[in-house]
N, C-alpha and C positions, 0 to 999 in steps of 0.2 A: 628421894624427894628433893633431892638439892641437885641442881643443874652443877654440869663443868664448863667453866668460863661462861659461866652466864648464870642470872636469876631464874630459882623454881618459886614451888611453894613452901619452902623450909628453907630457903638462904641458896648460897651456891660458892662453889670451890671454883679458886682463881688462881691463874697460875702467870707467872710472870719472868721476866728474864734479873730481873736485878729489886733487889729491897726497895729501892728510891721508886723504882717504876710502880710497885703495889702500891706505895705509898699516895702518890701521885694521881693515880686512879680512884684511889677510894677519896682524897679528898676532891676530887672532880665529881664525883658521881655519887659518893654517899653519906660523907660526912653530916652532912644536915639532919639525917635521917636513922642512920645507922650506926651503932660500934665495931670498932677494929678488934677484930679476935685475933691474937697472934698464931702463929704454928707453935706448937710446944716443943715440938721435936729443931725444927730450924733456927740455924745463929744466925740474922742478920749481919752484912756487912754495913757499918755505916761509916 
């Protein structure tokens, strides 16, 4: 029920090339609206 690279009706998995880029997207496009769930598994480069 969750889209890849894109919105379903349950949320959706994004995939991105660098930390900064996810970051960048969500405050473009969801920040107002949604929370940042991290990956539990992935370390961030910052």
């Amino acid at each position: 029920m969750k889209g890849l690279n894109r919105m379903k009706v349950e949320g959706g998995w994004f995939s991105f090339d660098t930390y900064q880029d996810a970051i960048k997207y969500y405050g473009d496009h969801f920040m107002a609206t949604m929370s940042l769930k991290k990956c539990k598994v992935c370390k961030p480069y910052l």
